[in-house]
C-alpha positions in Angstrom: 108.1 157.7 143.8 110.0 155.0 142.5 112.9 153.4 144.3 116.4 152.6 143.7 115.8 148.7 142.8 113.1 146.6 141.5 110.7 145.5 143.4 109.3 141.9 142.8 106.2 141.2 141.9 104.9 139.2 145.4 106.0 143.0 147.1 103.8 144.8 148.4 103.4 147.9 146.3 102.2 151.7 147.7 100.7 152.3 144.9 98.4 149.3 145.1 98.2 149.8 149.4 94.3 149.1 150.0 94.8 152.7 151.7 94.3 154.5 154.9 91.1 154.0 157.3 90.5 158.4 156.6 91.1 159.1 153.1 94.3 161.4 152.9 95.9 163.3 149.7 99.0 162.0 148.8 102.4 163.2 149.7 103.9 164.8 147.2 107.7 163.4 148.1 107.2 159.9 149.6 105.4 156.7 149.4 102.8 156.0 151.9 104.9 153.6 153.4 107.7 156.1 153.9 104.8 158.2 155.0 103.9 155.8 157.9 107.3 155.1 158.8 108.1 158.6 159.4 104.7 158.9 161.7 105.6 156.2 163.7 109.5 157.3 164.5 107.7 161.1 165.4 105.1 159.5 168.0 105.2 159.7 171.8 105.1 155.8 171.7 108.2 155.7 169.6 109.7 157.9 171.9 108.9 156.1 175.3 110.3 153.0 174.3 113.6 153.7 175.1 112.7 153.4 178.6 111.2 150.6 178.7 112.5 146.8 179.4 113.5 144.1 176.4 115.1 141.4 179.4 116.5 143.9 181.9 114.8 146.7 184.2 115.9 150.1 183.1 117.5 150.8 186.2 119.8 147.9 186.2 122.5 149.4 183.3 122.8 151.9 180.6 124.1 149.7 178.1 121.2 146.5 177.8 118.5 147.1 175.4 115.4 148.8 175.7 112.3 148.4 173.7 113.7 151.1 171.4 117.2 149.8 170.4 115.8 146.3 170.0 113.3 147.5 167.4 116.2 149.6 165.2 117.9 146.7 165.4 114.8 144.6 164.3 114.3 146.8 161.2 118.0 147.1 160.4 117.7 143.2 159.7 114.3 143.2 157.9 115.7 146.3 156.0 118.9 144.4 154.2 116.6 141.0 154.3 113.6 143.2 152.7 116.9 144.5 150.2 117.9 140.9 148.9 114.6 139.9 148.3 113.0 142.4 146.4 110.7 143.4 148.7 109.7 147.1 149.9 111.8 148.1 152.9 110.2 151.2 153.8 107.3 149.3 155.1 109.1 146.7 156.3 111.0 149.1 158.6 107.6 150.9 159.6 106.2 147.6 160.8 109.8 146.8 162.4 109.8 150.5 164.4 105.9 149.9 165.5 105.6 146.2 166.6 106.5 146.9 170.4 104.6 150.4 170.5 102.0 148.8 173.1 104.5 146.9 175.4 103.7 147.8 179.0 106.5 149.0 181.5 108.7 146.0 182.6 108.7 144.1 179.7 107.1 140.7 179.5 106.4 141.0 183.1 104.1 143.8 182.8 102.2 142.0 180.1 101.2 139.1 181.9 100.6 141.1 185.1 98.1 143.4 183.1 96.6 140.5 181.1 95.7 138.9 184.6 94.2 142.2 185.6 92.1 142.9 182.5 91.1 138.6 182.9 87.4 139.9 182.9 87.7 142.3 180.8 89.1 141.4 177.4 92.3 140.7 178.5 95.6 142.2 177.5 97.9 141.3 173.8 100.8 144.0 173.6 100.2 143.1 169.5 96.9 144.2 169.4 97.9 147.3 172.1 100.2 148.4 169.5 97.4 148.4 167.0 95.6 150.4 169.5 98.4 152.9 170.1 98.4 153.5 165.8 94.7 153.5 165.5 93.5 155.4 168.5 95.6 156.2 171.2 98.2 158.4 169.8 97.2 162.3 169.9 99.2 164.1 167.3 96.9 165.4 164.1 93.8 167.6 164.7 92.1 165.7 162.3 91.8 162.0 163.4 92.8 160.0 166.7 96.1 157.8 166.0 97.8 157.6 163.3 95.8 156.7 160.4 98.8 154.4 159.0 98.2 152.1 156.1 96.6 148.7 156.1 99.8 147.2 155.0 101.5 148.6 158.0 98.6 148.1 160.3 98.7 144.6 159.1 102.4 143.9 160.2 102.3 145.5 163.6 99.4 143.0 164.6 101.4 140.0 164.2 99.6 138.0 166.6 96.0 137.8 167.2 93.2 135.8 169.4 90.5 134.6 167.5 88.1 136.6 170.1 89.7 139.8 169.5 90.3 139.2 165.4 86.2 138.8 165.6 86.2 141.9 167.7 87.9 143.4 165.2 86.2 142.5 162.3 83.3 143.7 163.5 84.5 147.1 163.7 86.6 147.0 160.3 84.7 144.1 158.5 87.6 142.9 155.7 90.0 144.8 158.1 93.3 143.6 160.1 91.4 140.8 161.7 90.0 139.0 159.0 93.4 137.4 158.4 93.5 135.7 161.8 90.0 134.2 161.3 90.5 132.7 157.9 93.8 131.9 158.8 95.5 133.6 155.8 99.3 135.0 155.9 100.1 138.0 156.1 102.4 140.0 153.6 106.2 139.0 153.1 106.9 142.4 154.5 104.8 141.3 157.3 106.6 137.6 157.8 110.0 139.3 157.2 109.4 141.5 159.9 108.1 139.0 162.5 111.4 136.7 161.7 113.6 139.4 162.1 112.4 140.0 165.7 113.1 136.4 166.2 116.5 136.9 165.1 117.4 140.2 166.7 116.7 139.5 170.4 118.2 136.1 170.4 121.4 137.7 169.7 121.0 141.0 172.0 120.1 138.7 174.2 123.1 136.7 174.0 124.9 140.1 174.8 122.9 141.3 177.6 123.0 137.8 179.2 127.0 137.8 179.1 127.4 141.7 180.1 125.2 141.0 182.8 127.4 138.4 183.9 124.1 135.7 183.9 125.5 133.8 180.8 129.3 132.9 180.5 131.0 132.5 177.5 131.9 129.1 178.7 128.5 128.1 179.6 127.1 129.3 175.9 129.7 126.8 174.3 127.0 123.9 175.6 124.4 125.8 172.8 125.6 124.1 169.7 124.8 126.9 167.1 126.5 129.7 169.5 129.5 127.2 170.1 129.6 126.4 166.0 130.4 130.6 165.6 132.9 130.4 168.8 134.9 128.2 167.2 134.7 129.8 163.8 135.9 132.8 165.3 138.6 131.3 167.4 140.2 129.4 164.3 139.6 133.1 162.3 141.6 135.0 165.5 143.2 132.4 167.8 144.5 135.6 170.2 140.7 136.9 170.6 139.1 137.3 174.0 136.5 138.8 176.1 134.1 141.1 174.8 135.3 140.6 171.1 134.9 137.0 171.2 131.5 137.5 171.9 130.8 140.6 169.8 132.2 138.1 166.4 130.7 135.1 167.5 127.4 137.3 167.2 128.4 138.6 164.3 129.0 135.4 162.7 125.9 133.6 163.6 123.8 136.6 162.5 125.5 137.0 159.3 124.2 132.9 158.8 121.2 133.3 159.8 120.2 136.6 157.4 121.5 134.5 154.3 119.8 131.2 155.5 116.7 133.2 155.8 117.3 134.8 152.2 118.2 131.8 150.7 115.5 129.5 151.9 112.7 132.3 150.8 113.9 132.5 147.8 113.7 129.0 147.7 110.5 128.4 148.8 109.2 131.6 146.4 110.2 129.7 143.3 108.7 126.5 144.3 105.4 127.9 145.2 105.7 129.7 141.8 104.1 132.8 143.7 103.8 135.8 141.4 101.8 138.1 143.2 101.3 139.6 146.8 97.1 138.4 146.7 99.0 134.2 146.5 101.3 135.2 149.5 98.0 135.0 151.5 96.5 131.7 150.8 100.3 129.7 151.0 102.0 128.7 154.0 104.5 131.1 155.4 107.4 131.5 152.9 109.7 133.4 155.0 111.5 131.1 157.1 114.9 128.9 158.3 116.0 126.5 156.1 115.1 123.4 159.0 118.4 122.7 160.7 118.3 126.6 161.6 115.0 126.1 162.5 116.2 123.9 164.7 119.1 125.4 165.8 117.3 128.3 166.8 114.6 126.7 168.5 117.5 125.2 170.5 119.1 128.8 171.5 115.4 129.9 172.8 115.2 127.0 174.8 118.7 127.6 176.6 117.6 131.8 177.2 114.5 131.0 178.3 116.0 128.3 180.8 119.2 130.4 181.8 118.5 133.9 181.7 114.7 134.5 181.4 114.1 132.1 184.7 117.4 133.2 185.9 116.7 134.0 189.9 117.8 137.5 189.4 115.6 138.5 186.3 113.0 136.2 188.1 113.1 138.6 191.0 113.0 141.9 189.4 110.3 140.5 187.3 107.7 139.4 190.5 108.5 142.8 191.7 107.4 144.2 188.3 104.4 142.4 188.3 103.1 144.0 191.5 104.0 147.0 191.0 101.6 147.1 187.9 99.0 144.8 190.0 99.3 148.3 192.7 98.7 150.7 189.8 95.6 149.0 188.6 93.9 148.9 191.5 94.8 151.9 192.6 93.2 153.6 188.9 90.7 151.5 188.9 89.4 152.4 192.1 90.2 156.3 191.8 90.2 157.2 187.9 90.8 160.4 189.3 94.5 159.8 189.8 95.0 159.9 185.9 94.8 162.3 183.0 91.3 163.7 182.6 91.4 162.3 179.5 91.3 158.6 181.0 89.4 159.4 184.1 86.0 160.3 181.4 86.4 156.9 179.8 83.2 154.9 180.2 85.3 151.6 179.6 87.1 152.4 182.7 89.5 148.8 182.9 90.6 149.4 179.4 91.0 153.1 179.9 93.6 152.5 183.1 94.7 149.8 181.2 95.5 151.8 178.2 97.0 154.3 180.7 99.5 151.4 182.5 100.6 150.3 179.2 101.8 153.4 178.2 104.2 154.2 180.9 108.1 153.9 180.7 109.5 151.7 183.3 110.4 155.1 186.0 107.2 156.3 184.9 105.4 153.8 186.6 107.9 153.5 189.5 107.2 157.2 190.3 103.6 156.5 189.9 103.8 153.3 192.2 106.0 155.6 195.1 103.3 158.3 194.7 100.1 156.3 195.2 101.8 155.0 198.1 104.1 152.4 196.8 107.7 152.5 196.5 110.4 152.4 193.6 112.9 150.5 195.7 114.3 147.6 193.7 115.4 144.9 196.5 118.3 143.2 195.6 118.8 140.1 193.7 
């Protein structure tokens, strides 16, 4: 199929994909990528995220963002960024839809509370669960476990790797996903595109969850200078503005920024590397990136949301309540498989099977599942 622009020669191209793990016919009306992307919106993964946590517990509002409406607004951003620079969006919004497929229940809390249980057994990395979820976990063709999604695609979802589990991998797939993390290549520009725009994304919904959650002020944000730069802008641009559409512009603004310093700056950094192929974007530094004072900027904005609204008391709370909860559940499987799915309780790797199991579950899910083994769902007050 060919698309409505051109894409540049440092894309990666479907037609040169190194291919599926099982050999499949083409499609007759879409590009593999397109191909994977549609997989990956129709799987029960995809479909649970929406109750599960980005900062805030499910239970506490309707209107924060979930794993689900964080990663459509991740691959709306790669998409127009993948747009501008030539590069194939399809797969960049597959890789954008799939990168938080294995996040546990309760968000980052859940991860670290199931990496500590899994300690002696190969520990837990939601990048390489995702991976999992694509490759084995998913249950949908009669043919093959998973998904059986591209390497390109495969290859952007497992953004971050230990160098135990890339050898892990690379054992099982030798020249597979892993290999990358052990020579310490680059992945594709798709791939980088992708991983930035997650950057970008939830530092701004988490500017807007913060605020509507009343744990950030507008006033208080005005000490951040990059979010206090687009505050003024839009105060000078609409002197009567207030509330809830000061806010929603002064994200706008800084967004806006930060898409066209990241196209700019790649762009940039393409031409001076003279790269001319997608095989080059491997063995060069990572060409998608700030300009450096965004860098820096940025790296200034994390800082101030992981001071003020990640340690906030109240997400701090909720989140040690989290982390028992899914403490409970793994002890409970692990000392009666029999409480899960047959299809977990057979497992001979019996830690990874419950933790496969925990890591699926939505946020109630798991609070049901806590209240019926004998915990309870009650979320104390903050």
């Amino acid at each position: 199929m060919t698309l409505s622009y051109v894409l540049a020669s440092y894309a990666s191209d479907p037609l040169r994909s190194r291919g599926r793990r099982l050999y499949e016919e083409d499609a007759p009306t879409r590009n593999d990528y397109q191909r994977d992307r549609d997989r990956i919106v129709h799987s029960s993964a995809f479909r649970r995220l929406v109750y599960k946590t980005q900062v805030f517990l499910n239970h506490e509002g309707d209107l924060f963002r979930t794993r689900l409406t964080h990663s459509l607004e991740v691959a709306q951003l790669a998409r127009s960024m993948a747009r501008a620079l030539h590069l194939h969006e399809d797969l960049v919004e597959a890789m954008a839809l799939a990168h938080d497929l294995g996040h546990t229940p309760f968000g980052h809390a859940g991860q670290e509370a199931l990496n500590a249980c899994m300690e002696s057994f190969g520990g837990f990395e939601h990048n390489l669960q995702s991976l999992r979820v694509v490759d084995f976990l998913e249950e949908r063709y009669a043919s093959f476990d998973g998904l059986n999604l591209t390497y390109e695609t495969r290859e952007g979802i497992l953004k971050h790797c230990s160098l135990p589990h890339a050898r892990q991998l690379e054992a099982m797939e030798p020249g597979g996903v892993g290999q990358r993390f052990i020579l310490r290549e680059q992945p594709s520009l798709e791939a980088q595109l992708c991983n930035l725009s997650d950057e970008i994304a939830y530092n701004a919904h988490d500017i807007d969850d913060g605020v509507r959650s009343g744990l950030l002020s507008m006033d208080q944000l005005q000490g951040v200078p990059l979010v206090a730069h687009y505050s003024q802008e839009t105060l000078k641009k609409y002197p009567h503005v207030k509330d809830r559409r000061w806010l929603f512009e002064t994200i706008r603004m800084m967004l806006s920024d930060q898409v066209y310093d990241v196209i700019g700056n790649t762009q940039e950094a393409l031409k001076a590397a003279n790269i001319t192929n997608s095989l080059e974007v491997k063995r060069h530094p990572m060409l998608v990136k700030f300009s450096e004072p965004m860098q820096l900027a940025s790296l200034e904005l994390k800082g101030f949301l992981s001071q003020n609204l990640y340690r906030h008391s109240r997400v701090q709370k909720t989140t040690e309540q989290a982390k028992e909860m899914i403490r409970d559940l793994f002890l409970a499987y692990t000392h009666d498989p029999k409480e899960m799915p047959q299809a977990y309780q057979n497992r001979e790797d019996k830690e990874r099977a419950v933790a496969d199991y925990i890591a699926g579950m939505t946020d109630r899910f798991a609070a049901k599942e806590h209240q019926r083994l004998g915990g309870t769902t009650r979320w104390n007050e903050a």
